[in-house]
N, C-alpha and C positions, 0 to 999 in steps of 0.2 A: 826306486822300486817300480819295476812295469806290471799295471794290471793287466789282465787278458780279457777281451773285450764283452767277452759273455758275463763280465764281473761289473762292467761301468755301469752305474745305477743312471736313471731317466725317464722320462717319459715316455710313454709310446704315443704315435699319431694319436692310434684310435682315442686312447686318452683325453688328449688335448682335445681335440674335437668333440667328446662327452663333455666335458668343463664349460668349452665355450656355449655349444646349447643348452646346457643348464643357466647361464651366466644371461644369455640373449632372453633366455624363457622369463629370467628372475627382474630382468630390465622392462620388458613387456607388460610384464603383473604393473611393475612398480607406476611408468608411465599408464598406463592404462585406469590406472587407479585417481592421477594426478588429474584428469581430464575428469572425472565423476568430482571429484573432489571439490574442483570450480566449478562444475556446471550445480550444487550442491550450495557453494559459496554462497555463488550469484542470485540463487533462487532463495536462500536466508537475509541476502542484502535486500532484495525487490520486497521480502514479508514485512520486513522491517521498517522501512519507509513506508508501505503502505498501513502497517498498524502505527507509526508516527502521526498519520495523514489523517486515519479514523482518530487518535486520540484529540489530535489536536480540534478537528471538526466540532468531536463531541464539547471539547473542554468549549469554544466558542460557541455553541449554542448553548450550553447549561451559564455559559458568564456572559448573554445576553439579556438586558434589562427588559421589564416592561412598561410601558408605559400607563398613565391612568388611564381608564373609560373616557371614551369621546375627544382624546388628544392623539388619535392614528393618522391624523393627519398631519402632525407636524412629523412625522418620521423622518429621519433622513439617510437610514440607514436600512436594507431590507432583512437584515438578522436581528432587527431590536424588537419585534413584532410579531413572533411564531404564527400565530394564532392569524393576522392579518395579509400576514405572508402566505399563507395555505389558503384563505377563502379564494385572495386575489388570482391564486395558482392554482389549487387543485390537482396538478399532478406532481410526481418528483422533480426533482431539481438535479441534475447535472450535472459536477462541477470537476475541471479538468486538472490535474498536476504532473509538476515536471518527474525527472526521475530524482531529483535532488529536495522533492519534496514542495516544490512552491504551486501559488494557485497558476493558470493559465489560461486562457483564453472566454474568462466572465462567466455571468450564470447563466446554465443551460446553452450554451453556444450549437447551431446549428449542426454544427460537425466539429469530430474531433481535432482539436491545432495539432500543427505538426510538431511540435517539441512536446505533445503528451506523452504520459506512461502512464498514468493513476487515474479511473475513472471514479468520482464517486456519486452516489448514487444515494441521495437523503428523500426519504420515502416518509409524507406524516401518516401515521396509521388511521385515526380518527379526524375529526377539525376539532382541533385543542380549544380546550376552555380557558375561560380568561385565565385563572392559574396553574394551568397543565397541560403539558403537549409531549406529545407522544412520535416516538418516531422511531425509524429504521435505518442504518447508516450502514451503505457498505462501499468496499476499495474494492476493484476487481483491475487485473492490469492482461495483456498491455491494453489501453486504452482505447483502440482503434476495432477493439472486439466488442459488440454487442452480448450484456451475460444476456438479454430477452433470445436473440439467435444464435451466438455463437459459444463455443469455447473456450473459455478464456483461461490463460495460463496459471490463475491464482486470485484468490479471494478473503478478502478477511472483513466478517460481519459484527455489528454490534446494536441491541438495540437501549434505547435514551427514553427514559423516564424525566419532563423536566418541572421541577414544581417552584412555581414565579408566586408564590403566596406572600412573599416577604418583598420581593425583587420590585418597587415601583418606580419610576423614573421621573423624573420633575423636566421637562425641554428645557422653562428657563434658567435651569442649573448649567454653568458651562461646563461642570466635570463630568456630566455626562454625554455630554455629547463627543 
């Protein structure tokens, strides 16, 4: 049986061509979306590490000893001391990390090393008493940005109440050292 050709069913151009710009439109959203989505990712992975980096700080100076009165001299560590650590300093402390979380380039370093991303920034508020020290701890990244002058692409603050009333450390003990 022959159809006649006003009968054969199909598409038209015009058709097809509607389809595919709806189709190109619907690919555009999609990738367009995938690009917010990492740039989203990215910026949750960097919050992450940098409140890893704030916890960890904190957790080390709240599980830093003190020592008895008049034994500041044996120290040999500059985190066992809050209190001795801030008279000697006086201003904040500096201290650099990689993107992966580790320390880098010592305390307070002149300028920032080249493998930073994490700035942080340990602020005493008071000069801490023999059993209390008080502070202000923040991560700002990337690294290479001053938060005093510039912009920095993200921050995360915390501040440390720490009370060493129990906390005394004996030097000629070896488990403390």
């Amino acid at each position: 049986m022959r159809h006649s050709p006003s009968q054969t069913a199909g598409f038209s151009l015009v058709e097809i061509a509607l389809a595919l710009g709806v189709a190109t439109f619907c690919l555009l959203a999609v990738l367009g979306l995938l690009a917010a989505g990492l740039q989203t990712q990215q910026a949750s992975i960097q919050q992450t590490t940098a409140t890893q980096v704030l916890s960890i700080f904190a957790a080390d100076l709240r599980a830093s000893v003190r020592y008895p009165p008049g034994l500041d001299d044996k120290l040999n560590c500059q985190q066992r001391n809050i209190r001795s650590h801030w008279c000697r300093v006086g201003r904040p402390d500096v201290i650099y990390f990689t993107n992966e979380g580790f320390q880098t380039g010592g305390l307070t370093p002149s300028s920032p090393p080249s493998d930073a991303v994490f700035r942080l920034t340990l602020t005493y508020l008071i000069p801490p008493a023999e059993t209390t020290s008080l502070s202000n701890i923040a991560v700002t990244w990337p690294a290479q940005v001053d938060p005093a002058t510039g912009t920095q692409a993200g921050k995360v603050q915390t501040f440390v109440a720490i009370n060493r009333s129990g906390a005394v450390c004996n030097p000629n003990d070896p488990s403390c050292n």
